[in-house]
N, C-alpha and C positions, 0 to 999 in steps of 0.2 A: 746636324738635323737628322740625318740618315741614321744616326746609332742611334737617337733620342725615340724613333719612331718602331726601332729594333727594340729598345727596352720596354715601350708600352703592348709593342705586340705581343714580347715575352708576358708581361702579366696577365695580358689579357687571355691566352692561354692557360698561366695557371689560376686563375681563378676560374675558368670553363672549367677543366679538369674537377676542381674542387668543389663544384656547383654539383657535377655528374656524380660527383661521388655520396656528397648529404644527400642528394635525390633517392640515390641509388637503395642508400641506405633506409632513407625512409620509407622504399617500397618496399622493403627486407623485413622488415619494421610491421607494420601495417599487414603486411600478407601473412604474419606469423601470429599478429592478435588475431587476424580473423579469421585463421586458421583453428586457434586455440577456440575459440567462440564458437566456431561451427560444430568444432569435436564433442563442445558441450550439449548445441540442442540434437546434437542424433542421438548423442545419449539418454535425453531425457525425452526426444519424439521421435523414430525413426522416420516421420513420415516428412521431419523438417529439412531433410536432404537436398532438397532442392531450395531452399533460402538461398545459398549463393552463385553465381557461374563462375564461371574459371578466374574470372578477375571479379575478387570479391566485393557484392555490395552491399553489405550493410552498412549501416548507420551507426555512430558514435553513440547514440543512443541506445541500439541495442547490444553494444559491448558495455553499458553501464547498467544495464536492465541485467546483464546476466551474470554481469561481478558481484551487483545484489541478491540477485537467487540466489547463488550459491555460498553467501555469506550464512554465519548460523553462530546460534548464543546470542552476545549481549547485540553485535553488531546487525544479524537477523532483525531483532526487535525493532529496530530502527524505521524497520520497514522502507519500501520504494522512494526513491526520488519523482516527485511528480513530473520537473522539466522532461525525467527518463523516456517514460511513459508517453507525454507529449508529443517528444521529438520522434516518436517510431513511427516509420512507414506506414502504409495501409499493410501489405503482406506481414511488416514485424509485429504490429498489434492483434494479427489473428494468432501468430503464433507466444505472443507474451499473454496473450488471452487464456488460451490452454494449458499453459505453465499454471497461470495463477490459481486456475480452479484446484488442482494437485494442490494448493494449501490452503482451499475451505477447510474451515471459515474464517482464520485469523485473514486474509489476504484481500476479504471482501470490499473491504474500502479499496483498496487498488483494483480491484477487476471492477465495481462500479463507474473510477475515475477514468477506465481504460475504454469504457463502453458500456452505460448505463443500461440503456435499451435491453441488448444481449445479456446483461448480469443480472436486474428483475426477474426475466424471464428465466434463466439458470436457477435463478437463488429460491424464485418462488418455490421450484418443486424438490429444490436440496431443503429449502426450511421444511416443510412435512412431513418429510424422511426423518430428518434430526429432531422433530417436537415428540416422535414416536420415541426416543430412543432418551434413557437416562443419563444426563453425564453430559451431553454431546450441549456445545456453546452454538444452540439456535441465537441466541440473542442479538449475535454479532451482524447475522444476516439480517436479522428482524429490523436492527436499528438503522442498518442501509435501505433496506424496503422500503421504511417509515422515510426517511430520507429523502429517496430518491423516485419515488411513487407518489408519497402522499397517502397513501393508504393506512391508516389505523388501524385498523383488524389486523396488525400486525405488532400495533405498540400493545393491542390486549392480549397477544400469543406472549407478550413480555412479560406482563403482569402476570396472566395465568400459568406460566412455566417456572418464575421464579422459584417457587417452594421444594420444585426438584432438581434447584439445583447445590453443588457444594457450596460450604461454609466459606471457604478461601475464594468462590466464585460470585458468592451475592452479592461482595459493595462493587463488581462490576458489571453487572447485570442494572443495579438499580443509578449505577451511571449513565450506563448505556439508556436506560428509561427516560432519565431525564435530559439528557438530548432530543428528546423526541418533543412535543408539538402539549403547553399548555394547556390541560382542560381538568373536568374534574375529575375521569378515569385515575390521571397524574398526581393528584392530589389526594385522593383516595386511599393510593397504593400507598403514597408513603406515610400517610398517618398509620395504614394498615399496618407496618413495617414498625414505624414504633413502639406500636402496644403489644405485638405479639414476635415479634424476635430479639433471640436472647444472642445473636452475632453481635458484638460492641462493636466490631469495623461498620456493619451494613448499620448498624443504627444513629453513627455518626454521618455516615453519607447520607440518609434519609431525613435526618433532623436537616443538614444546610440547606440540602436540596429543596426542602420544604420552603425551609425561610425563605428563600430566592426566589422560589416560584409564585411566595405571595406575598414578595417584596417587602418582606419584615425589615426594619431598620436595624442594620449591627451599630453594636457599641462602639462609641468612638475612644480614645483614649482620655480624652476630657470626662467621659460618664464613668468611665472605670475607676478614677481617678475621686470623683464622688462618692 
């Protein structure tokens, strides 16, 4: 009985020992992502230095927020995870807020998703900037405004900007357009599009776009077939 009660003590010691140890390890672990993490946003903010105290607290979320920042090419495109986003602090989403303007305008649907409110207000006075200026993809903001506002006098900034912009950028500009809110403006624009551009990509998005929006019927295989 005596040695029976010696052998369970012994395990139960080594399995303490080895409890101490994964523990141990996992805080070795953990203190060294969020060490790596932190290296990044003083990098990219010095003012974010104080995001962690000595025993670091950020959130899983914003070590996933900032593995996606720093992604770039096809993997970039991919754009944010929204759970990301979601799961951040109130202090983490002011500082994933700041990052994200650093990649107007492609980035606007996420700083929208991040904090509507605060992006409007941003975006409104960055779109004005960018309507001035050639080249520069006001649209992308424009079609969040429209969005997330309700404001039109921003789907006509769409309309009335297209013609300056590139050829490789028009069938997404009049994508963009047609995310936006039914009326005749929208209908307008793309017969516009029809008759007077010689872009075959933009004139293909225009014609569906059309169709959809006034609910023309597609052929089915059966009429094709006639």
């Amino acid at each position: 009985m005596i040695m029976a009660m010696g052998q369970l003590i012994g395990k139960l010691v080594s399995l303490t020992r080895s409890l101490r140890r994964t523990w141990k390890a996992c805080v070795i672990s953990t203190t060294a992502c969020c060490s790596h993490t932190l290296t990044l946003l003083k990098k990219q903010e010095p003012s974010m230095k104080k995001l962690c105290s000595k025993e670091c607290d950020m959130t899983s979320a914003l070590e996933l927020f900032m593995k996606e920042y720093q992604m770039t090419g096809s993997e970039k495109a991919d754009g944010y995870s929204v759970d990301a986003l979601i799961g951040l602090s109130r202090k983490e989403k002011k500082i994933a807020f700041e990052l994200l303007l650093k990649e107007l305008p492609w980035s606007a649907k996420w700083l929208f998703i991040l904090d509507a409110q605060k992006a409007a207000s941003v975006a409104r006075e960055i779109e004005k900037e960018m309507r001035n200026k050639d080249g520069e993809d006001a649209y992308i903001l424009q079609q969040q405004l429209v969005k997330y506002t309700g404001d039109l006098v921003y789907q006509q900034h769409m309309i009335e900007d297209y013609a300056k912009y590139r050829d490789k950028v028009r069938p997404l500009v009049i994508d963009a357009i047609d995310q936006t809110p039914t009326n005749q403006a929208k209908i307008d624009f793309f017969k516009h599009v029809l008759l007077i551009e010689v872009n075959s990509n933009a004139v293909t998005r225009a014609a569906r776009h059309l169709l959809d929006t006034i609910n023309f019927p597609r052929s089915t295989h059966s009429d094709e077939a006639n």
